[in-house]
DOVO-467476 format. One record per residue (C-alpha): residue number from 1; residue in three letters; z, y, x. Coordinates in steps of 0.2 Angstrom, whole numbers, padded with zeros to 4 digits, always signed. Example, Ala and Ser with C-alpha at 12.3 -4.5 7.8 and 13.67 -1.06 7.14 Angstrom:
REM residues 2
- 1 ALA +0039 -0022 +0062;
- 2 SER +0036 -0005 +0068;
REM end
This chain:
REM residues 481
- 1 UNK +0588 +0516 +0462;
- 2 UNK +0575 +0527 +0466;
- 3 UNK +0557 +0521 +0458;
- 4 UNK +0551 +0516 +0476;
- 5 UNK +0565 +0506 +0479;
- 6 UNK +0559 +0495 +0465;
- 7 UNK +0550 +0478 +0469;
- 8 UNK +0532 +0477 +0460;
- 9 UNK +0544 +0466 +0445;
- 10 UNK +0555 +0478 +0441;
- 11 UNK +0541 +0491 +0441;
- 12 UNK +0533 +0482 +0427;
- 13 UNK +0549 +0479 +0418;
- 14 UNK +0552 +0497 +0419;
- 15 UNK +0534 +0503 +0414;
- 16 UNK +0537 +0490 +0398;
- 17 UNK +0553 +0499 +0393;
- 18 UNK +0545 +0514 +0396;
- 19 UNK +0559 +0521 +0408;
- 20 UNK +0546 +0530 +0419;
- 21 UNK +0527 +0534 +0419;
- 22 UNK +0516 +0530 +0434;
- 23 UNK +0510 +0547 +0437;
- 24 UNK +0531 +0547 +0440;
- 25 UNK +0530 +0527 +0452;
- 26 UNK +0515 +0534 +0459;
- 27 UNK +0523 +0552 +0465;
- 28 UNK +0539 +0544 +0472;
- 29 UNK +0529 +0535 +0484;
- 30 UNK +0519 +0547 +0488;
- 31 UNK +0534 +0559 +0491;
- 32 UNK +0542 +0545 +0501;
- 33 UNK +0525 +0547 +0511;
- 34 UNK +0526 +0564 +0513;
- 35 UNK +0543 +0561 +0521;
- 36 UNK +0542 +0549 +0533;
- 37 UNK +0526 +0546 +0538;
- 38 UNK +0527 +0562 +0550;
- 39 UNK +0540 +0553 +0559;
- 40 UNK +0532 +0535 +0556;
- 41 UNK +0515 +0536 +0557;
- 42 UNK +0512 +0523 +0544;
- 43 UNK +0497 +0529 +0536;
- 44 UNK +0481 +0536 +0543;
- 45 UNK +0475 +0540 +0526;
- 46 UNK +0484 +0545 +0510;
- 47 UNK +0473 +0545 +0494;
- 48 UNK +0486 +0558 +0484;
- 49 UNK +0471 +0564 +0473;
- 50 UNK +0463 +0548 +0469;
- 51 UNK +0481 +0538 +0466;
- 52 UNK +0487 +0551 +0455;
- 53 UNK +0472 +0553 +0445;
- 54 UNK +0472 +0532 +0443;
- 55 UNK +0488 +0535 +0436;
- 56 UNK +0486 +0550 +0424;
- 57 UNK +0471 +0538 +0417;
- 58 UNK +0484 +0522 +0417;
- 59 UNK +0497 +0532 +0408;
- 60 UNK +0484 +0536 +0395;
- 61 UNK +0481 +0518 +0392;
- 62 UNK +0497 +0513 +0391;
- 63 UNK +0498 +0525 +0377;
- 64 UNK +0486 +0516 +0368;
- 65 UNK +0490 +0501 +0373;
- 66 UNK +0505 +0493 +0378;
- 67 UNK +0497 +0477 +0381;
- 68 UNK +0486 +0483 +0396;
- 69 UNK +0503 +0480 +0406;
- 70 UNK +0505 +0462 +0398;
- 71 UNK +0489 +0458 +0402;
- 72 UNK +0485 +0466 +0420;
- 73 UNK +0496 +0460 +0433;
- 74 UNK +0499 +0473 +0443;
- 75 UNK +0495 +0489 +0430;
- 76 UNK +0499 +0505 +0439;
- 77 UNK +0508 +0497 +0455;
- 78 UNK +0503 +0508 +0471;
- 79 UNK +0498 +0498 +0483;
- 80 UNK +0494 +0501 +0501;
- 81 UNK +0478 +0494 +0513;
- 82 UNK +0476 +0489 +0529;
- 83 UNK +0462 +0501 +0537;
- 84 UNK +0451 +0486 +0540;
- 85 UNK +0449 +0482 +0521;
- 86 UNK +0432 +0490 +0516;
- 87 UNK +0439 +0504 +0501;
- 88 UNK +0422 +0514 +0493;
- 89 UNK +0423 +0532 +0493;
- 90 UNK +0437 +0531 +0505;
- 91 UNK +0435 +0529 +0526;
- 92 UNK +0439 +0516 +0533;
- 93 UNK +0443 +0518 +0551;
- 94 UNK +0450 +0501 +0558;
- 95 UNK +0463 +0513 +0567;
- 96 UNK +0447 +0514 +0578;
- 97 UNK +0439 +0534 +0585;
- 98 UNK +0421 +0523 +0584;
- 99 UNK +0425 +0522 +0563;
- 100 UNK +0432 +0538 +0563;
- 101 UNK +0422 +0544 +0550;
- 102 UNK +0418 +0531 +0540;
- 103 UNK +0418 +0528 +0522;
- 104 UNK +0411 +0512 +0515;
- 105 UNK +0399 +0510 +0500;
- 106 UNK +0408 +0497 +0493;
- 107 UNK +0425 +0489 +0491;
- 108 UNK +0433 +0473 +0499;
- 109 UNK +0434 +0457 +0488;
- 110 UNK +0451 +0458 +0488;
- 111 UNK +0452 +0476 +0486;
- 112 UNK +0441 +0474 +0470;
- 113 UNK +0452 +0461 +0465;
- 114 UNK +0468 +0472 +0466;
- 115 UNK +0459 +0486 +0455;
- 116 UNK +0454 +0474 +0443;
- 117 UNK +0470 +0468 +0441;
- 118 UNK +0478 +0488 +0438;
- 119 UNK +0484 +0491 +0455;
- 120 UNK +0484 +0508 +0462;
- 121 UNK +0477 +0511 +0481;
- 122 UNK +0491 +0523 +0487;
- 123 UNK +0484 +0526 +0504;
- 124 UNK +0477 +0516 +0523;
- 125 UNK +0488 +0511 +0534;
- 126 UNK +0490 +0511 +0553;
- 127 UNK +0484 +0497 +0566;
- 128 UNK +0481 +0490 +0582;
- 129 UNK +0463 +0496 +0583;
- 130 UNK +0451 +0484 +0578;
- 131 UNK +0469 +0473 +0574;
- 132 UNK +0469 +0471 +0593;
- 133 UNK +0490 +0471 +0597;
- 134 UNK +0507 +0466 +0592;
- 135 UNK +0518 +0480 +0595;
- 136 UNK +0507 +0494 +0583;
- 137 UNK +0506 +0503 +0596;
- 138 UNK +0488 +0501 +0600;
- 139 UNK +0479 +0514 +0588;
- 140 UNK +0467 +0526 +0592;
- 141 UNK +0480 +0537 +0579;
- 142 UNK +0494 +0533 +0588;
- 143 UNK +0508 +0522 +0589;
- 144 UNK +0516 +0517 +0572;
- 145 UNK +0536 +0515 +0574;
- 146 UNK +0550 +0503 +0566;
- 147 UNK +0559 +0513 +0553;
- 148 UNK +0574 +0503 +0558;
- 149 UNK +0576 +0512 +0575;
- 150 UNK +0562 +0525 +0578;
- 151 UNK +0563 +0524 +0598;
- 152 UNK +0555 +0502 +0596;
- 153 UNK +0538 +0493 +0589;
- 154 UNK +0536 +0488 +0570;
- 155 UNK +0525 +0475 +0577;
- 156 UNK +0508 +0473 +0575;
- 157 UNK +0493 +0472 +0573;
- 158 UNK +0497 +0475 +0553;
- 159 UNK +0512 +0488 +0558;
- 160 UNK +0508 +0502 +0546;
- 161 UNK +0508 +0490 +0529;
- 162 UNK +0524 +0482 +0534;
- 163 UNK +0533 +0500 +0539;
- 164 UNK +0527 +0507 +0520;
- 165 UNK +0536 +0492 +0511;
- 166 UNK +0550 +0491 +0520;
- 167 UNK +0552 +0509 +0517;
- 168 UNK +0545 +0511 +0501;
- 169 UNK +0531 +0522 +0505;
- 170 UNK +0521 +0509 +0493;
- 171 UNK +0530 +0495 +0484;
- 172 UNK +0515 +0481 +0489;
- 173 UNK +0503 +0483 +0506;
- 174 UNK +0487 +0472 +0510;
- 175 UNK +0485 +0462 +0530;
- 176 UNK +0476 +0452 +0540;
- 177 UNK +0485 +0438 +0553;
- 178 UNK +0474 +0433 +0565;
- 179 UNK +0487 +0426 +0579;
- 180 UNK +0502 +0433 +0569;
- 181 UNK +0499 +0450 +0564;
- 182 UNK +0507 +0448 +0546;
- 183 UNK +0520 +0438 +0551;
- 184 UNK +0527 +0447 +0566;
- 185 UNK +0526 +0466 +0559;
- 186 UNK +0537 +0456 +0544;
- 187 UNK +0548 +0452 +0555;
- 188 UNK +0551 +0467 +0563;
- 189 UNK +0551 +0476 +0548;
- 190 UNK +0563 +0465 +0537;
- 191 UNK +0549 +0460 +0524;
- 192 UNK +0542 +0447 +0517;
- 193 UNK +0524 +0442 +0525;
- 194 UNK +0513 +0428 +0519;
- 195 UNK +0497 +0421 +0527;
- 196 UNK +0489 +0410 +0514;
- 197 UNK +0478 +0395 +0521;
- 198 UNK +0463 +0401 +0532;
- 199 UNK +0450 +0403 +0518;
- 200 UNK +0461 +0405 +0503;
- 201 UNK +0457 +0423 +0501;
- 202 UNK +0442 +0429 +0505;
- 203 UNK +0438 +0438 +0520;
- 204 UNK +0421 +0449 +0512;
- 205 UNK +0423 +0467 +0516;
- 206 UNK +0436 +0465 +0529;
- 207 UNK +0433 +0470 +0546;
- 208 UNK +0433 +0456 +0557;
- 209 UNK +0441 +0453 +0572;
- 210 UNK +0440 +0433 +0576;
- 211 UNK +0432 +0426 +0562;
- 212 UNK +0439 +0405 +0561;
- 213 UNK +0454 +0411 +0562;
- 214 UNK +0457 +0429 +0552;
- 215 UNK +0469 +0426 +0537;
- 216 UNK +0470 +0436 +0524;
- 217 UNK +0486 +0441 +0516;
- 218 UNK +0502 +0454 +0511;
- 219 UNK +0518 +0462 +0512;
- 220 UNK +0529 +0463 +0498;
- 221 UNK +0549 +0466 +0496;
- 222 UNK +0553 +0449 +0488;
- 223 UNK +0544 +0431 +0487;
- 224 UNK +0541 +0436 +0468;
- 225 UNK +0529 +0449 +0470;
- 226 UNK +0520 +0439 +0486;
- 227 UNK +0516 +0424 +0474;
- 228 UNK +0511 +0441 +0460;
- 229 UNK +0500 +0445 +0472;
- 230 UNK +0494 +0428 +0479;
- 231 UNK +0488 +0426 +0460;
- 232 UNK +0477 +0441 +0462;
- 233 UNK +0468 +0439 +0476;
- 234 UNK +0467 +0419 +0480;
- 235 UNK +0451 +0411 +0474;
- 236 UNK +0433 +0407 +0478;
- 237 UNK +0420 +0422 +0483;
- 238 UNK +0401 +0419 +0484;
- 239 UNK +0400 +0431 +0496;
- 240 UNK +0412 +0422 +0510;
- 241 UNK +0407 +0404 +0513;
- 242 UNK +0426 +0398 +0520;
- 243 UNK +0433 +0400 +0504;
- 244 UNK +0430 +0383 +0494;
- 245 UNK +0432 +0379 +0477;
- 246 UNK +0449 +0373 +0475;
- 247 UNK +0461 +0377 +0460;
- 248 UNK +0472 +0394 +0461;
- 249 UNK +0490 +0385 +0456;
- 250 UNK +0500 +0400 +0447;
- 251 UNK +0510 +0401 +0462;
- 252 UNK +0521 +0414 +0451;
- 253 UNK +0525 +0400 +0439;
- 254 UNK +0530 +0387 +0452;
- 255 UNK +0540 +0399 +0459;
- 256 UNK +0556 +0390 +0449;
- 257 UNK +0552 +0373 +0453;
- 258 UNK +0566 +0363 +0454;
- 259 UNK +0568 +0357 +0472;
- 260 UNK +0567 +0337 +0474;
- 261 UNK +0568 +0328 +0491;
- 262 UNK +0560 +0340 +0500;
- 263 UNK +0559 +0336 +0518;
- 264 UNK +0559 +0354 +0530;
- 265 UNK +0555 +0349 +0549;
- 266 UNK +0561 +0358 +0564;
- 267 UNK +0551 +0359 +0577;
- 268 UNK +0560 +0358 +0597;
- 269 UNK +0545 +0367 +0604;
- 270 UNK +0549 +0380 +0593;
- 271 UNK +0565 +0386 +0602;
- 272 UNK +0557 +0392 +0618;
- 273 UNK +0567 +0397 +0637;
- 274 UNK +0570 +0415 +0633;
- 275 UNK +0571 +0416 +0614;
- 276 UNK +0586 +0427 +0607;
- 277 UNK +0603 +0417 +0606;
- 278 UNK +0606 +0429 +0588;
- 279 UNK +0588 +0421 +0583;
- 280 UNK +0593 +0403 +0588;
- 281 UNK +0610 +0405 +0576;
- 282 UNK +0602 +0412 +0559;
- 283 UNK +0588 +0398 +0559;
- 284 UNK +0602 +0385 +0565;
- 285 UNK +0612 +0396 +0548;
- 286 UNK +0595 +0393 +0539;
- 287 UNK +0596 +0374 +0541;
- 288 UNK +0613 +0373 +0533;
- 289 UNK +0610 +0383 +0520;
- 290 UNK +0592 +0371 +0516;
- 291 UNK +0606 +0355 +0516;
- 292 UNK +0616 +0363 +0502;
- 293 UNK +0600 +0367 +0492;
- 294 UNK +0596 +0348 +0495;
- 295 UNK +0583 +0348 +0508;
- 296 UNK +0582 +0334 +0520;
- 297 UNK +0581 +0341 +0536;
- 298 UNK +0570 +0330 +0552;
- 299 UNK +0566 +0336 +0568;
- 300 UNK +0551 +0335 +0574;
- 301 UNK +0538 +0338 +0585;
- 302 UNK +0524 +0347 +0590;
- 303 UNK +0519 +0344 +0608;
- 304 UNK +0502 +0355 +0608;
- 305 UNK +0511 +0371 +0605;
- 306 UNK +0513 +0375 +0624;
- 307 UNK +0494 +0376 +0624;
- 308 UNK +0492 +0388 +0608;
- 309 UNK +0492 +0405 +0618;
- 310 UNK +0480 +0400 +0631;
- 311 UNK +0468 +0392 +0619;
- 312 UNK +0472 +0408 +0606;
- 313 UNK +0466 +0421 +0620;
- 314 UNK +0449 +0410 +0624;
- 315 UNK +0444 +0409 +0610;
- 316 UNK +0449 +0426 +0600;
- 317 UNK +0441 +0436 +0613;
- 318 UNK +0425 +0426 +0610;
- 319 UNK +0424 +0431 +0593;
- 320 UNK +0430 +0448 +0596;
- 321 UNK +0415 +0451 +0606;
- 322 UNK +0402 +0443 +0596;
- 323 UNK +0409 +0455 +0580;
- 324 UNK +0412 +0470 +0589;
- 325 UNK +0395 +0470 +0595;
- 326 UNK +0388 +0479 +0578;
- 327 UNK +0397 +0494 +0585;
- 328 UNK +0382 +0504 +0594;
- 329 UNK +0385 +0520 +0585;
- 330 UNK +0367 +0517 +0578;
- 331 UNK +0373 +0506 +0563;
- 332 UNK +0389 +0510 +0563;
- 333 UNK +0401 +0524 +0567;
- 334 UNK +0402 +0533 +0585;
- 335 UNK +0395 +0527 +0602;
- 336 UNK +0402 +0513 +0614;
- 337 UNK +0412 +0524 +0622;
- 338 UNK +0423 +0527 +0608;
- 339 UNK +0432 +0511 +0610;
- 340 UNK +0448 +0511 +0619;
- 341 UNK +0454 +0503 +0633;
- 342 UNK +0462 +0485 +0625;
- 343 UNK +0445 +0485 +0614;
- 344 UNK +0435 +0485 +0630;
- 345 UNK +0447 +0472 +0638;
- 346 UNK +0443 +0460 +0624;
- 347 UNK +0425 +0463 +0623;
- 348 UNK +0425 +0460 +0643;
- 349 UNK +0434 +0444 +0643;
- 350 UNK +0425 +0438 +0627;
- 351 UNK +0406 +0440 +0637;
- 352 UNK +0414 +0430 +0650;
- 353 UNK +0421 +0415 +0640;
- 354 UNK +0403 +0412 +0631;
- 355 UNK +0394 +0417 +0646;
- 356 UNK +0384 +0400 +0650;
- 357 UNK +0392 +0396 +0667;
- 358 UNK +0409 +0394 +0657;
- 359 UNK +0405 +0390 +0642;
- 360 UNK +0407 +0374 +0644;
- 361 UNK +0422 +0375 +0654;
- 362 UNK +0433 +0386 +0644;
- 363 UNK +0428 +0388 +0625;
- 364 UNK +0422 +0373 +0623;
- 365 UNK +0437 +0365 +0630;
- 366 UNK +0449 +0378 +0620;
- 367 UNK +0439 +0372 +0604;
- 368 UNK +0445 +0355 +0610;
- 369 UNK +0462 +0359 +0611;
- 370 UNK +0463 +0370 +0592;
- 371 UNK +0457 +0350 +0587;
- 372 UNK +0473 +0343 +0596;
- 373 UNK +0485 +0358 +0590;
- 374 UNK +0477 +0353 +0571;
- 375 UNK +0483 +0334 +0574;
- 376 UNK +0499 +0339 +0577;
- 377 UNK +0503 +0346 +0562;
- 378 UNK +0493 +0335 +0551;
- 379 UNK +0503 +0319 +0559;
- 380 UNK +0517 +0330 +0554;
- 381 UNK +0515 +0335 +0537;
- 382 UNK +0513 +0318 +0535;
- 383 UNK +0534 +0314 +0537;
- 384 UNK +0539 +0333 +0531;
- 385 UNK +0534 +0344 +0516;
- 386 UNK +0537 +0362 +0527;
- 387 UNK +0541 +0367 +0543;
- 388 UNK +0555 +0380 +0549;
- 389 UNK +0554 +0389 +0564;
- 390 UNK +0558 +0407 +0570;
- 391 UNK +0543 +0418 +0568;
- 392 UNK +0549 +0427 +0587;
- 393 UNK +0558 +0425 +0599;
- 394 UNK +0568 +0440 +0601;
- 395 UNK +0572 +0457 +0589;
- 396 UNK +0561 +0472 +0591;
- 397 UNK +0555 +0478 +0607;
- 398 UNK +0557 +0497 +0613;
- 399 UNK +0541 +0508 +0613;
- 400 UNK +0531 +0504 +0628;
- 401 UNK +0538 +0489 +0633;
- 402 UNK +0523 +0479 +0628;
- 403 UNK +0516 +0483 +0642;
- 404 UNK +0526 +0473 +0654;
- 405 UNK +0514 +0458 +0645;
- 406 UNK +0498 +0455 +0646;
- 407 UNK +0484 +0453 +0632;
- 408 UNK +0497 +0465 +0620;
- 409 UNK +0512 +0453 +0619;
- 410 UNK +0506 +0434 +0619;
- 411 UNK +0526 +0430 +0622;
- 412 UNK +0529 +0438 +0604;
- 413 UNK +0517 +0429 +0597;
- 414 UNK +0519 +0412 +0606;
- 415 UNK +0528 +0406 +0587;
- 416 UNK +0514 +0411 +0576;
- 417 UNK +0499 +0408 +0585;
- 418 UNK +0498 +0389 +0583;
- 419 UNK +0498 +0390 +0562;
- 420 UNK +0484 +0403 +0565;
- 421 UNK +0475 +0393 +0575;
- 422 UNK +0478 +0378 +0565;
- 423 UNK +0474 +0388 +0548;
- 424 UNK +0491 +0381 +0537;
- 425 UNK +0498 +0394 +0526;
- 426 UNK +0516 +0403 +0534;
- 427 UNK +0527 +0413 +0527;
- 428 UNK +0540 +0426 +0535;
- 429 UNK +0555 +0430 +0526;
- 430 UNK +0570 +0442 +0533;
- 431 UNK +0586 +0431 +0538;
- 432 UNK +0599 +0444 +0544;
- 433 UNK +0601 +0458 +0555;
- 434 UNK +0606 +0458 +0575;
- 435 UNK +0625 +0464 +0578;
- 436 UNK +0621 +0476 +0591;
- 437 UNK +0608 +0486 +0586;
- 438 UNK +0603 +0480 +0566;
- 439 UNK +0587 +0475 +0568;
- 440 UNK +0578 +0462 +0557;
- 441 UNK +0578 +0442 +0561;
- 442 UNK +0564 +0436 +0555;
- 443 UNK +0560 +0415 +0549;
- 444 UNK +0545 +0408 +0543;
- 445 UNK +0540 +0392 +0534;
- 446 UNK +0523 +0384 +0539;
- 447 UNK +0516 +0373 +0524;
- 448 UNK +0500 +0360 +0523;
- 449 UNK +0483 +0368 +0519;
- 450 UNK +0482 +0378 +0502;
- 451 UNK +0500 +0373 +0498;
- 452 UNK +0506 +0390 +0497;
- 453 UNK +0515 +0387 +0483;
- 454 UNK +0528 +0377 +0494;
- 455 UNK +0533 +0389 +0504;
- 456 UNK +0534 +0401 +0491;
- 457 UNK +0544 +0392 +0481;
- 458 UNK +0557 +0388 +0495;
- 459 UNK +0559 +0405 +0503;
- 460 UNK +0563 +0410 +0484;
- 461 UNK +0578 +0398 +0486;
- 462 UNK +0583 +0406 +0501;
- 463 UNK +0580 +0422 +0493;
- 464 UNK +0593 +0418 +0480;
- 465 UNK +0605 +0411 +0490;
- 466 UNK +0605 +0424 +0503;
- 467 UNK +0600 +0443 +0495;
- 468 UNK +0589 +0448 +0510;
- 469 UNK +0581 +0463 +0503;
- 470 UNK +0599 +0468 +0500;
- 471 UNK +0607 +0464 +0518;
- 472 UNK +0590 +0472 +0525;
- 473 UNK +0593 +0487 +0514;
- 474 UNK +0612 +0491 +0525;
- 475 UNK +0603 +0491 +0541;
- 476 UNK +0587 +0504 +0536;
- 477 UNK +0592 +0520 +0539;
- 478 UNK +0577 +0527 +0531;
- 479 UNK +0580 +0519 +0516;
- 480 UNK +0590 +0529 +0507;
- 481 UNK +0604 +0522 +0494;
REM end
């Protein structure tokens, strides 16, 4: 295996036995950038000086101390950002011509958190600007494209972190899921995506784009490295009020839980007129497979998730408008006239929804209607520990086909939006490749509020059972063996 190839696991193990350095992890990344990111447009900034630099210094320790590994979770692991996490010293853009040129004076909660725990900030990656999208297409830096087939959408908005795991341009990449923007670019991408409950990593630093409903999570090659990561980054922060003072479980450690009686709900409203018949098998193949690992299957349902997309696109433009409004080009950045097209859209609809003569009428009621879509899965998660479902409804789209929908693709993420809007933690995770054209299939597990370490610890059983990363690896073509 190449190093890149590694999962952040066999990084460590590999730095333990001394088989390679991480000036050496660090520059196979960086070459696999150097590589591909001409063709996928993944990055919009590559820190080559600083990251190798960070890792001349962490080699150095390591020769001093072999217990720096031991003891830091994720010692010399480079790891990619989302361009809407606040990095000091380097710009941070938000895939956005207004933030063109800027560099923050201070780092993101979670970004400190990484560095504290030894990771390696390999470079930002490419977005819908201001995380406005679901296809990646919309950045002021242009388009970022699926590494499975170069000619279709990575899905967005977090597109440029799931195209540099799954091609090993980083081995780890920070995201943000709003309406879906974790899970959906995972499962076009054939990695694993986690949204952690809605206030279980804090959102200080990160530049918002709806803030009750922004999530704050990662990509990562196995389940493994997502509960790693989850470890780092989960926890209370002064500085964001929404994040509360509940235990961080060692999700890494419950990991190999034995299963007992677990009850995994399928929800009908979940397979929706139009959804791929490919899709439908694998999470009907998914089911099976949950039986013979012991899990007690119930149906279920869910009867507000019709309403999820109208009440998502009153109430994230709202926000949207009301955040995007620091933008004057006298605090921040360039002027107004910077912002692109679908940014202005947003910020339009937004003033019209909290105008006062529909205030009332429309976000007000949508608030109403997130309450109903939140009973439904509380009544739920009363009968069933997790929920299975497709995260969407058909394989990747070609370039340019987004536009055919309105708002940037609300039919992709009509199966992601509800847990967004909800605020439960959801997990994608790679279940096969189409026949025709070898494109990812993505499933998710939805779980209760800051039960993470549920659907961790049952996607690491599929994972056994199935080898994802290994049947995702045939159909990459720019993965090399």
């Amino acid at each position: 295996m190449k190093l890149y190839q590694l999962t952040i696991n066999q990084a460590k193990e590999g730095l333990k036995k001394k088989e390679f350095s991480v000036k050496e992890l660090v520059e196979s990344c960086l070459e696999q950038i150097k590589k591909l990111n001409p063709k996928l447009n993944a990055f919009i900034t590559v820190c080559e000086e600083e990251a190798f630099r960070q890792a001349e210094e962490a080699d150095k320790r390591i020769r001093n101390s072999q217990s720096v590994i031991r003891n830091l979770p994720l010692f010399g692991i480079p790891i990619a950002v989302k361009d809407l996490f606040c990095t000091q010293g380097i710009r941070t853009t938000a895939a956005s011509k207004v933030l063109e040129n800027y560099i923050s004076v201070y780092d993101a909660t979670v970004i400190r958190k990484l560095k504290e725990a030894g990771a390696i900030i390999i470079g930002k990656t490419n977005c819908d600007a201001w995380a406005h999208g679901s296809s990646g297409e919309n950045s002021d830096f242009g388009p970022t494209k699926n590494p499975f087939d170069e000619t279709r959408v990575p899905g967005g908005s977090s597109s440029g972190s799931a195209v540099a795991v799954a091609t090993g341009m980083s081995l780890a990449a920070t995201g943000t899921d709003t309406g879906g923007s974790i899970r959906l670019p995972a499962a076009f991408c054939g990695v694993v995506g986690l949204k952690p409950t809605y206030g279980r990593v804090s959102r200080f630093g990160i530049i918002a784009m709806a803030s009750s409903l922004d999530s704050i999570g990662h990509f990562t090659k196995s389940v493994e490295d997502s509960a790693l990561i989850l470890n780092v980054t989960a926890g209370k922060d002064p500085y964001d009020a929404t994040t509360p003072p509940f235990k961080v479980p060692n999700y890494l450690k419950n990991l190999k839980k034995e299963l007992k009686e677990i009850k995994v709900g399928v929800p009908k409203e979940y397979f929706i007129k139009g959804m791929a018949e490919e899709i439908e098998q694998q999470t009907l193949l998914a089911i099976k497979k949950l039986e013979r690992l012991g899990a007690k299957i119930v149906d279920i349902s869910l009867p507000h998730t019709k309403y999820a997309v109208a009440t998502y696109y009153i109430i994230q433009p709202a926000e949207v408008s009301s955040n995007l409004a620091r933008y004057d080009g006298i605090r921040y950045g360039n002027d107004r006239t910077f912002f692109g097209s679908e940014a202005k859209r947003r910020i339009t609809l937004g003033i019209q929804v909290l105008a006062s003569r529909f205030f009332g009428g429309s976000y007000v009621t949508a608030q109403k209607v997130r309450t109903l879509i939140i009973e439904d899965f509380k009544k739920v998660f009363k009968e069933v520990d997790l929920i299975l479902a497709p995260t969407t409804p058909i394989a990747a789209l070609k370039l340019g086909e987004f536009e055919k929908y309105p708002f940037f693709g609300e039919i992709m993420d009509v199966l992601a939006e509800p847990a967004a809007i909800a605020g439960i933690c959801a997990i994608n995770f790679p279940f096969g490749l189409t026949k025709k054209d070898n494109l990812p299939i993505g499933l998710q597990f939805m779980g209760r509020w800051f039960e993470e370490e549920n659907i961790l610890n049952l996607t690491y059983q599929i994972e056994k059972e199935t080898n994802f990363l290994g049947v995702i690896k045939k159909g990459l073509k720019n993965y090399p063996d």
